[in-house]
C-alpha positions as CSV (number, residue, x, y, z in Angstrom):
1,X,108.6,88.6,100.0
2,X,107.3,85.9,98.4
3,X,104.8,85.8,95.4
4,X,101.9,84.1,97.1
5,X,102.8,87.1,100.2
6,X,102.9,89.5,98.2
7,X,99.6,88.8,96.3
8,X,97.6,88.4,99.7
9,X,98.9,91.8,100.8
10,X,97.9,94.0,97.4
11,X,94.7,92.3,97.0
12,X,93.6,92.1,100.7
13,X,90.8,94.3,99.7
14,X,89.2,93.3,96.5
15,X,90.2,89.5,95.7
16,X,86.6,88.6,96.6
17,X,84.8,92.1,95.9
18,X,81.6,91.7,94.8
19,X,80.9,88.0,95.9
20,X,77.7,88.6,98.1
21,X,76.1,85.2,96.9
22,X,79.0,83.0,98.7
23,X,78.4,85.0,101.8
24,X,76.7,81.4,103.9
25,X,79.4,79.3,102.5
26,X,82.5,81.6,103.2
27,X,81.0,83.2,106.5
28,X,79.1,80.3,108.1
29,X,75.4,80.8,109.4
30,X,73.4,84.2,109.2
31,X,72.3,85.4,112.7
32,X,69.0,83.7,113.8
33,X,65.9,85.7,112.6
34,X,64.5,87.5,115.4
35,X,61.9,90.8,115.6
36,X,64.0,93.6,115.6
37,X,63.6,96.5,117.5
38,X,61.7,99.8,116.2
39,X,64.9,101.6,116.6
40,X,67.2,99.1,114.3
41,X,63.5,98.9,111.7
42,X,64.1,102.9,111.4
43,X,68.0,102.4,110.8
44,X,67.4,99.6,108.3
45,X,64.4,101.8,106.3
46,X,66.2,104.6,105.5
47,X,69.7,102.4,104.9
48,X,67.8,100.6,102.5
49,X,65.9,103.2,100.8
50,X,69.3,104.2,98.7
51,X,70.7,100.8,98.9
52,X,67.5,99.0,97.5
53,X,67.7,100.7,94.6
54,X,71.4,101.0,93.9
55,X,71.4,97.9,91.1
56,X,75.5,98.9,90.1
57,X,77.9,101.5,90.3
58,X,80.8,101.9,87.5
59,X,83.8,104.6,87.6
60,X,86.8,104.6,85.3
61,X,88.6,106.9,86.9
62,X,89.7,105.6,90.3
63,X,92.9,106.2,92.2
64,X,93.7,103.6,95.1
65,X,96.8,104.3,97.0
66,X,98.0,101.4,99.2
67,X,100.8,100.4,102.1
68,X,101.3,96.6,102.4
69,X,103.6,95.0,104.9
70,X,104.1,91.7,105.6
71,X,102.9,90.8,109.3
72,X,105.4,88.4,109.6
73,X,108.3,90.4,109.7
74,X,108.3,93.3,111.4
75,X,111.5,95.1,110.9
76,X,110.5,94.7,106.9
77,X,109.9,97.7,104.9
78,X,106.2,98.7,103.8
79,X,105.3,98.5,99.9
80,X,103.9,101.8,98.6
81,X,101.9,101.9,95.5
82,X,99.4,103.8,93.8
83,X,97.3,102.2,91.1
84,X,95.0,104.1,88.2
85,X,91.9,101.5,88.2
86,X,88.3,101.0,86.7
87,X,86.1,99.9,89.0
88,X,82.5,97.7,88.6
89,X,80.0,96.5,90.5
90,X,76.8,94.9,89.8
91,X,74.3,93.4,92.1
92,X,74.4,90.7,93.0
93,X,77.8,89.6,92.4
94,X,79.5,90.9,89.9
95,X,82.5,93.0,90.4
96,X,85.5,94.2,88.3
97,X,88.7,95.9,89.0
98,X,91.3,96.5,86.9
99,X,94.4,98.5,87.9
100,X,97.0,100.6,85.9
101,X,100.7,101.3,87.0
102,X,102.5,103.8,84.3
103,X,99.6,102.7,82.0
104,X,100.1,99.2,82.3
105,X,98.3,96.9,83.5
106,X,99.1,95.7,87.2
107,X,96.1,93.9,88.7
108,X,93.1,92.0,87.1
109,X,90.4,91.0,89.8
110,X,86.4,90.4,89.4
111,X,83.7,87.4,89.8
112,X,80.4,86.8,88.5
113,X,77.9,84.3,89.6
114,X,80.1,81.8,88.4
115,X,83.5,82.1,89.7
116,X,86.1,84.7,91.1
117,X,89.6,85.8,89.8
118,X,92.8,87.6,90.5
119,X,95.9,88.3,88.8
120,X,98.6,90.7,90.5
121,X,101.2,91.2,87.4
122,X,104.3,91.9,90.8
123,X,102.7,88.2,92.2
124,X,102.9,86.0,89.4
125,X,103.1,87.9,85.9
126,X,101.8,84.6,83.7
127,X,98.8,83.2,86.0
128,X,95.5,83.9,87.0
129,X,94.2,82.8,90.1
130,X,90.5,81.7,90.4
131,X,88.0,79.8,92.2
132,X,84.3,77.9,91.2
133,X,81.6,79.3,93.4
134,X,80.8,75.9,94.7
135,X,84.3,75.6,95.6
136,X,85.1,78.9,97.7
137,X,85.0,76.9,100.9
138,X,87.9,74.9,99.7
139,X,90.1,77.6,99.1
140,X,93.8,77.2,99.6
141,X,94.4,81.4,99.2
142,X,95.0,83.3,102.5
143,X,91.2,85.7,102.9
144,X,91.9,88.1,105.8
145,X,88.6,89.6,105.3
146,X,85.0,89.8,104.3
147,X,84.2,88.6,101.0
148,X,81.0,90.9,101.0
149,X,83.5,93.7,102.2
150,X,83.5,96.4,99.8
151,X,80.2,95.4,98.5
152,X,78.7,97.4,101.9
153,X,81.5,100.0,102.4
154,X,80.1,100.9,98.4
155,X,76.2,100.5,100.2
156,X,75.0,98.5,97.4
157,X,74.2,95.9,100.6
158,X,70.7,96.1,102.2
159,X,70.3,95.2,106.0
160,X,68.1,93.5,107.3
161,X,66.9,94.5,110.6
162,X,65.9,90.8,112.1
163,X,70.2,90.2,111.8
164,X,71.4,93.4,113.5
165,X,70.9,94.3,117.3
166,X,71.1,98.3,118.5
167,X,74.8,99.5,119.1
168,X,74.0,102.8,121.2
169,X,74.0,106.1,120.4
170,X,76.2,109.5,121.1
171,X,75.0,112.8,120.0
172,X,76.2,113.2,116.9
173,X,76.4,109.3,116.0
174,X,74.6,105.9,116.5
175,X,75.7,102.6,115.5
176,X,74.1,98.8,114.7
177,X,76.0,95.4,115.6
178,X,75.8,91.9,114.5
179,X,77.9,88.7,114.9
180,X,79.5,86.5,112.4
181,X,82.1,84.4,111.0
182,X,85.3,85.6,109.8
183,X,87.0,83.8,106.6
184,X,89.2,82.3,109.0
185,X,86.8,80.6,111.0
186,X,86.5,83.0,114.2
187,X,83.7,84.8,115.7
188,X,83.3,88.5,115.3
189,X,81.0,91.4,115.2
190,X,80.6,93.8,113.0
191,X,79.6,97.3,113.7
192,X,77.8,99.7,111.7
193,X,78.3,103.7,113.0
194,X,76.2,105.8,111.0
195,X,75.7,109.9,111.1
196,X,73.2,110.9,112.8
197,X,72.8,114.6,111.1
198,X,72.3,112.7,107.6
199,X,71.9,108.7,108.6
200,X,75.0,107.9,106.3
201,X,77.2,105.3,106.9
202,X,80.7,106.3,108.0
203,X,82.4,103.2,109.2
204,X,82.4,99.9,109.3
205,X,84.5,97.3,111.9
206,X,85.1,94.4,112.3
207,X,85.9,93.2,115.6
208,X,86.9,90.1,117.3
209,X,84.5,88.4,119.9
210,X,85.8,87.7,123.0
211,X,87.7,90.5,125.1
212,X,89.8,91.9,125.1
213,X,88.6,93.4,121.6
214,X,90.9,93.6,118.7
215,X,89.9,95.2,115.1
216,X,90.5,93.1,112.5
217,X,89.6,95.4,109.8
218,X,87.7,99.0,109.2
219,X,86.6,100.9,106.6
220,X,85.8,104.9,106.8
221,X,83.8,106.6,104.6
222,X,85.4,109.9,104.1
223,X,83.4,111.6,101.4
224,X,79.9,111.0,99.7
225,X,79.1,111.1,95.7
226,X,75.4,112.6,95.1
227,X,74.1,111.7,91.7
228,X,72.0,114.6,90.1
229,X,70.4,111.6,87.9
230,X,69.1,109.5,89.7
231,X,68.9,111.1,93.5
232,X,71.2,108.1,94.9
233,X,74.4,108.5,96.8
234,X,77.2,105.9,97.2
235,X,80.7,106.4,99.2
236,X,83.4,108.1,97.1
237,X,86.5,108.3,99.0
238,X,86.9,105.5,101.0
239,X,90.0,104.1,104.0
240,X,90.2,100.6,104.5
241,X,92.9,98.8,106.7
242,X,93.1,95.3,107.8
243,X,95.3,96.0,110.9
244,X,96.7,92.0,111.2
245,X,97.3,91.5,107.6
246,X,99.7,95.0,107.4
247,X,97.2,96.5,104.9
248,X,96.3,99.9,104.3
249,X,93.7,101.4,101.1
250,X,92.7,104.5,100.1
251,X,89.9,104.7,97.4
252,X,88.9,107.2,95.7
253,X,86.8,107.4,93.1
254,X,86.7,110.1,90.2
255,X,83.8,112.2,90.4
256,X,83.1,113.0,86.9
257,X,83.7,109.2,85.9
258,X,80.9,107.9,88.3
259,X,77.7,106.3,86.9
260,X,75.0,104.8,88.9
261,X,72.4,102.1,87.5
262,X,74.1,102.8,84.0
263,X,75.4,99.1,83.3
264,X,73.7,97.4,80.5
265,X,73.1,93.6,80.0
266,X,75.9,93.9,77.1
267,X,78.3,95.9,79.3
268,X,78.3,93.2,81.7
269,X,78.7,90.2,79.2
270,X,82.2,92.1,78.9
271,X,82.8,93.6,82.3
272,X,82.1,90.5,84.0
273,X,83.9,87.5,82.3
274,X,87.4,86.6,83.4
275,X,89.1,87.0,79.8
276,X,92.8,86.9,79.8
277,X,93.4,83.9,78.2
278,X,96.5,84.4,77.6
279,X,97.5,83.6,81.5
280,X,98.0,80.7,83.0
281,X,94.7,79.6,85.3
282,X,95.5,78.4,88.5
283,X,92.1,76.9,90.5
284,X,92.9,78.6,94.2
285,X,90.4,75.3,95.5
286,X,93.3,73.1,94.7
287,X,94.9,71.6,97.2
288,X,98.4,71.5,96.1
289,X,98.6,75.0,96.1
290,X,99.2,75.0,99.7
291,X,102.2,73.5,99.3
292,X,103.0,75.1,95.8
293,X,103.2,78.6,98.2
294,X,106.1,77.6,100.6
295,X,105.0,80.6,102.8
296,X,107.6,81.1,106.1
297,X,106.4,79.1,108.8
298,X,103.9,81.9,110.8
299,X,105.4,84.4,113.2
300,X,103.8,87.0,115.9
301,X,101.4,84.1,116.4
302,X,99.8,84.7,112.6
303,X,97.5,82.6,111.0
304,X,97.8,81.7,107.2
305,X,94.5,83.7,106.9
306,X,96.5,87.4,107.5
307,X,94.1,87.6,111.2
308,X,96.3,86.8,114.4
309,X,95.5,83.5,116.3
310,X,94.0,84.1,119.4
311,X,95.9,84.7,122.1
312,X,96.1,82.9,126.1
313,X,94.3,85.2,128.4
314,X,97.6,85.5,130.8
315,X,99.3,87.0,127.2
316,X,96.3,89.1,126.0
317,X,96.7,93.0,126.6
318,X,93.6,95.2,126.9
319,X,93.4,97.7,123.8
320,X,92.5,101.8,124.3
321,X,88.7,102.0,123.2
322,X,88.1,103.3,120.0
323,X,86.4,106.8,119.6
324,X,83.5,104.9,118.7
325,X,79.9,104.6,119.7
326,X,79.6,101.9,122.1
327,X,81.4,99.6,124.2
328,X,80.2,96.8,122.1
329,X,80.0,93.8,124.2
330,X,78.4,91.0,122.8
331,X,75.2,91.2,121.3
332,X,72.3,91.3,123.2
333,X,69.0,92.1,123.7
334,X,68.4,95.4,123.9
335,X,66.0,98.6,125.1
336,X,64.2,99.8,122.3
337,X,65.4,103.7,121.3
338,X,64.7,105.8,118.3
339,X,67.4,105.6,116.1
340,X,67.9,108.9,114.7
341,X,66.0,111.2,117.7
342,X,63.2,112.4,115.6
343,X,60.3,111.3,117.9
344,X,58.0,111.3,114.5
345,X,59.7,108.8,113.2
């Protein structure tokens, strides 16, 4: 496996952490503004009532364990790992992870409202990959996922109800849907299924468009972190997998070492700048990086981007349904029903 492989696969989940602001650029066009319906108003309120005032979350005590394998080759074996890592976020886009194998450092990845970095000691030990905000569209680097990703697993992302349509409901669940553009330039929806006994968010997926459906990535929360302080929650054990780039993450963050709304204007002059100037930078907007990567020509009908091309209808296989809420379709417009049952809402 090659360095530039191997650096898409252990950073599939956090190389652009934390970079909400790029969100037009990287994902195309925001839905058009519509009303939205009472139900998706009453989903959105209550979302947002945590959300809105979640400013940052910080935790030095966070434990991610990981499978990458490269899509490409399929008899290849997976890369297990386990990483010690401090993790920062800070609306609304700064973001800092750094990650400790046998107390050394391993990864180095984070952005502020000025650019975004990455350096993977197993990719390349003496450079540092990064990218100018105004240059994220030009990006040579293989994304085979949300930039804004982890940002709403952590629910320090508000919704707004005028770009989300209703999802359905069961009886112990409900979910919201909206469409967008992937990093890799395809349609997809993303779907929101929340609790109903507590309106929490429990997973997020991404999905492709057109039938048949295929998940391109999802994120369960498994566990919620109450702070006494403050009365905010935020997601503290965490799965995400990006099925067609071979990636697996668990993250779980250490109780005790949580802090909520606790990062200071001279924490984050430190937390937030790049540093490590003792790397070599490498702009991931240049256009000879491309070829500097020499990646295998694509197999399984792969994309550079880690997402599989689409496929000819006479090839595409219809997938089990997920034990979701809703047989998504594509958004519509929809009945108006209360979102969490309580008729005095």
């Amino acid at each position: 496996m090659n360095a530039a492989r191997f650096l898409m696969l252990t950073t599939a989940a956090s190389t652009l952490i934390g970079c909400a602001s790029a969100r037009d650029r990287l994902l195309g066009a925001k839905p058009t503004a519509k009303a939205p319906s009472p139900n998706v108003e009453a989903v959105a309120r209550k979302y947002n009532a945590n959300s809105g005032k979640l400013h940052s979350i910080r935790c030095d005590a966070v434990t991610i364990d990981g499978e990458a394998k490269d899509p490409n080759d399929p008899n290849g074996k997976s890369q297990i790992y386990t990483l010690d890592a401090q993790l920062a976020f800070e609306k609304p886009s700064n973001f800092r992870m750094k990650g400790m194998f046998a107390a050394r450092p391993e990864v180095d990845l984070g952005s502020n409202k000025d650019e975004i970095w990455c350096w993977v000691k197993r990719a390349d030990p003496g450079a540092v990959y990064y990218c100018n905000r105004q240059d994220l569209g030009k990006m040579q680097m293989a994304i085979p996922f949300q930039p804004d990703w982890l940002a709403e697993v952590l629910g320090v992302t508000e919704i707004n109800p005028s770009e989300f349509e209703w999802g359905g409901e069961k009886e112990d669940r409900y979910s919201l849907i909206t469409s967008q553009m992937t990093p890799a330039g395809e349609r997809a929806i993303k779907q929101m299924i929340f609790d109903r006994k507590r309106d929490r968010l429990t997973v997020i997926r991404l999905w492709t468009y057109h039938e048949p459906r295929r998940k391109l990535a999802e994120a369960i929360v498994e566990e919620y972190y109450e702070d006494a302080k403050t009365g905010l929650y935020c997601p503290r054990v965490v799965r995400l997998s990006w099925p067609d780039a071979g990636t697996k993450m668990k993250v779980m963050l250490g109780r005790r070492s949580i802090e909520l709304n606790a990062i200071t204007p001279e924490d984050g002059v430190a937390l937030f700048s790049r540093g490590l100037k003792d790397k070599e930078p490498i702009n991931m907007a240049d256009p000879r990086l491309h070829q500097m990567q020499q990646e295998p020509t694509p197999v399984n009908n792969r994309t550079r981007s880690g997402y599989a091309a689409p496929e000819p209808d006479a090839r595409r296989r219809n997938e089990p349904k997920e034990d979701g809420v809703v047989d998504l379709g594509v958004p519509r417009a929809i009945g108006v029903r209360k979102a969490s049952g309580d008729d005095s809402e």
